[in-house]
ZAMARGU-4260 file (C-alpha; in steps of 0.2 Angstrom, whole numbers, plus 5000, padded with zeros to 4 digits):
<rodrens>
0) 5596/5831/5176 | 5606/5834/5161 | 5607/5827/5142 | 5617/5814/5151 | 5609/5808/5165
5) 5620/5816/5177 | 5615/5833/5187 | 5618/5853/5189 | 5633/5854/5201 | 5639/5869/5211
10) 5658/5871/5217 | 5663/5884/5226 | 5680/5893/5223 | 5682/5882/5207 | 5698/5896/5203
15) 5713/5885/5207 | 5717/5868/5219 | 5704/5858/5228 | 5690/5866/5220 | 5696/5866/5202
20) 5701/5847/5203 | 5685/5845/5210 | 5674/5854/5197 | 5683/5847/5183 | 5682/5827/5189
25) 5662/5831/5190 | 5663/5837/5172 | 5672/5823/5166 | 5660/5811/5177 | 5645/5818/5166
30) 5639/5831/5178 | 5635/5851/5171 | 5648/5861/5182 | 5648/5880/5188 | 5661/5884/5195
35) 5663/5901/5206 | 5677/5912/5209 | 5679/5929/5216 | 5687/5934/5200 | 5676/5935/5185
40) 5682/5931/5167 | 5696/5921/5173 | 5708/5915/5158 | 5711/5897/5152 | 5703/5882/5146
45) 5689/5873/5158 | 5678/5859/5157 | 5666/5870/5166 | 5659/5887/5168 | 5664/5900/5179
50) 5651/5912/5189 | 5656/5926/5199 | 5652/5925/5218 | 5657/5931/5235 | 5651/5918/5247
55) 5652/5935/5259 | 5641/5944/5250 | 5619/5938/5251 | 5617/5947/5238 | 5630/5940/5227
60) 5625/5923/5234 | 5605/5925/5230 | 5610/5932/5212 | 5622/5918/5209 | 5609/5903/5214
65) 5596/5912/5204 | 5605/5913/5189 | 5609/5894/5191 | 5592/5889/5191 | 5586/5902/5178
70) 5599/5891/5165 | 5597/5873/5172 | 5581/5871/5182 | 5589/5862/5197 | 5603/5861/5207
75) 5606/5841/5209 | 5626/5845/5218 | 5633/5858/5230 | 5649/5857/5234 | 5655/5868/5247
80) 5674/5872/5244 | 5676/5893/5246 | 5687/5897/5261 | 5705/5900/5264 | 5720/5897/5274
85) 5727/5905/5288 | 5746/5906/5290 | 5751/5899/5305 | 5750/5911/5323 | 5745/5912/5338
90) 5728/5915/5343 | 5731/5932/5350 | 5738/5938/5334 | 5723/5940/5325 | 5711/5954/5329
95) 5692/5950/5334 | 5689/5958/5317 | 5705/5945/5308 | 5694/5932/5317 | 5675/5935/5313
100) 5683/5938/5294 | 5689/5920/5294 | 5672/5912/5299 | 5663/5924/5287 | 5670/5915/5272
105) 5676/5899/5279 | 5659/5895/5290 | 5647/5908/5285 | 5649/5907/5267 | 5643/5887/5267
110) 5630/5894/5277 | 5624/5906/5264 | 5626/5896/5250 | 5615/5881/5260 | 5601/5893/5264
115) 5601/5897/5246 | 5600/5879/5237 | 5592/5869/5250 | 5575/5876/5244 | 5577/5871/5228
120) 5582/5852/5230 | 5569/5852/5244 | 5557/5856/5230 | 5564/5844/5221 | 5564/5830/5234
125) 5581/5825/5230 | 5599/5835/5234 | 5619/5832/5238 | 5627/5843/5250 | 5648/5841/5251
130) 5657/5853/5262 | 5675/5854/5262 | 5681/5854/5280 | 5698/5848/5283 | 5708/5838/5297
135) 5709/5851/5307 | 5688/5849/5309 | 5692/5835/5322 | 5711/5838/5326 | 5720/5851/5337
140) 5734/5858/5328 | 5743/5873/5341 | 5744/5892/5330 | 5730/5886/5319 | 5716/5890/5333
145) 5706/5901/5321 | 5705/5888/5306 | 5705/5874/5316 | 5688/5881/5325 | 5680/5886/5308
150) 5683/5869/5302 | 5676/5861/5319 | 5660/5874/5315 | 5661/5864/5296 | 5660/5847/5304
155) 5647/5851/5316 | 5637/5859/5305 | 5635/5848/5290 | 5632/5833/5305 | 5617/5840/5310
160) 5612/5847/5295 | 5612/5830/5287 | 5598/5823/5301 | 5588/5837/5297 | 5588/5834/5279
165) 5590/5818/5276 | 5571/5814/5274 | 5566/5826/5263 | 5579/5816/5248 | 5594/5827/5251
170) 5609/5821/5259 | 5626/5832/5268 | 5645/5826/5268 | 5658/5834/5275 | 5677/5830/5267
175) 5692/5832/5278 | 5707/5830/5269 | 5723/5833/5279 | 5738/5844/5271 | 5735/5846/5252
180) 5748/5850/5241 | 5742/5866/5232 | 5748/5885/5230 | 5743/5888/5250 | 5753/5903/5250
185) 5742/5911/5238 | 5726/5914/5246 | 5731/5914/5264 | 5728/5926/5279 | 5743/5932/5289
190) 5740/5939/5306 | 5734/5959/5308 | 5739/5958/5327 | 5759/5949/5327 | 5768/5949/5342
195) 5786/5946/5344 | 5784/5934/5359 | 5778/5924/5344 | 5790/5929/5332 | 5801/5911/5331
200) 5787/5898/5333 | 5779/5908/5322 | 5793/5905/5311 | 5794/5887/5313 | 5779/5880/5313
205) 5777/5890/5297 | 5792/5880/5289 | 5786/5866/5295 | 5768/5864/5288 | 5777/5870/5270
210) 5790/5855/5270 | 5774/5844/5275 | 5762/5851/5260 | 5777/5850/5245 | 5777/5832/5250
215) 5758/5829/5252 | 5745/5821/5239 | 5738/5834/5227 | 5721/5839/5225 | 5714/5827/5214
220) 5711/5816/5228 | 5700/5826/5237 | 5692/5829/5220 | 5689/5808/5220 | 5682/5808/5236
225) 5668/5823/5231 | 5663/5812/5217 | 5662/5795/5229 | 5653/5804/5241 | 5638/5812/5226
230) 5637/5796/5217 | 5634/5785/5233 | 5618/5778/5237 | 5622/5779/5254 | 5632/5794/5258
235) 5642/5793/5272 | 5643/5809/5285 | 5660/5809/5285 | 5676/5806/5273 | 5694/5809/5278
240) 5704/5804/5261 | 5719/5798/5260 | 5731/5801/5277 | 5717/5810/5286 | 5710/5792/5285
245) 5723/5787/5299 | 5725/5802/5310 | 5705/5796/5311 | 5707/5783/5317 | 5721/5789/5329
250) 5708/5802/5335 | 5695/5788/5340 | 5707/5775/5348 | 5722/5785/5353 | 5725/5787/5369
255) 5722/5807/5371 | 5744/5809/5379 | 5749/5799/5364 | 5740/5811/5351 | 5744/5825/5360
260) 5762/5821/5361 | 5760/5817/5343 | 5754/5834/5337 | 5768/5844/5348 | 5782/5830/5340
265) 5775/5834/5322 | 5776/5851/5323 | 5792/5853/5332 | 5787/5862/5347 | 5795/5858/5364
270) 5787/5844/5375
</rodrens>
């Protein structure tokens, strides 16, 4: 613990949206922050530190973990936020190499970073694991197949992780916001295979999930979540914040032709 009386937490891809609100409401909550970016020596004023680290890279991952616990002496937080988005296409349009890219960070990369800390709160007998999954973990959403599976893999993942865990002191959440209003355009993968077949739903579906995102909560409430879900005595498996709340709940009592109806009506494909 530190001076005081909060712990050493971990963000991944602290650089900008999700994860900076994230790493900075832990700051001000009392807790030591590093932050990671790809990026080193980033500019600006921050409430935390940022590391370098390639959730892609072990090596960056091991050296990263080490050097946490070489200046604090235990990780108490991890929160799993690294990843990014993919532009809107059809699942053909991405190459098998497009697609084993997009688990590497947005899977993969939670799975490195667990592998790397869980031996150390194990040690320790106590330990908080927040991954940042997204709606698309337990929705379908129709040229998002890619992401959409990744974020299933999150859910999935941090469910069965927590049983394991659980009685060794260490907890695992998984956070599923639905669109968050943050500069998505600027860390997202466009398809390496497009085909023109695809060219105009391509098109739209794209506008659409812009006009949906300038109008959504910002990041900060994902970033309130994080902290409920650490400082809970009893964690629960998982959050859905804000809207994600209700498409939850439309999920578990729905009938399966309204929702799917639903997702076609909301996108603006045809019936």
């Amino acid at each position: 613990m530190n001076k005081n009386g909060m712990g050493i937490a971990l963000v991944t891809g602290a650089s900008s949206g999700i994860g900076e609100a994230t790493a900075h409401g832990l700051a001000k909550a009392g807790y030591t922050v590093f932050g990671t970016s790809r990026r080193a020596g980033l500019a600006g004023q921050r409430s935390f530190e940022v590391l370098p680290l390639d959730v892609t890279q072990d090596e960056s991952v091991e050296a990263f973990v080490g050097e946490v616990i070489k200046r604090a002496g235990r990780i108490d937080l991890l929160v799993n936020n690294a990843g990014f988005g993919v532009a809107p296409a059809a699942a053909e349009e991405s190459s098998i190499a497009q697609a084993q890219a997009i688990f590497d960070t947005n899977f993969m990369g939670i799975v490195r970073m667990t592998r790397a800390v869980v031996p150390h709160m194990r040690q320790q007998g106590s330990g908080r694991i927040i991954n940042i999954g997204s709606v698309l973990g337990f929705l379908p959403m129709p040229y998002m197949a890619l992401y959409s599976a990744s974020k299933h893999a999150v859910a999935g993942y941090s469910e069965a992780l927590d049983h394991e865990l659980r009685t060794m002191g260490i907890r695992v959440s998984v956070v599923e916001p639905a669109y968050i209003n943050t500069p998505f355009d600027a860390n997202v993968m466009k398809p390496d295979a497009p085909l023109d077949l695809y060219h105009e739903v391509r098109a739209s579906v794209g506008r659409r999930v812009k006009e949906v995102v300038a109008s959504a909560d910002g990041p900060e409430m994902v970033a309130k979540m994080v902290l409920k879900a650490a400082r809970s005595s009893h964690p629960e498996i998982r959050y859905a914040p804000g809207a994600a709340s209700r498409l939850r709940w439309l999920r578990r009592f729905a009938p399966a032709s309204v929702l799917d109806a639903g997702v076609r009506k909301d996108l603006r494909l045809e019936a």
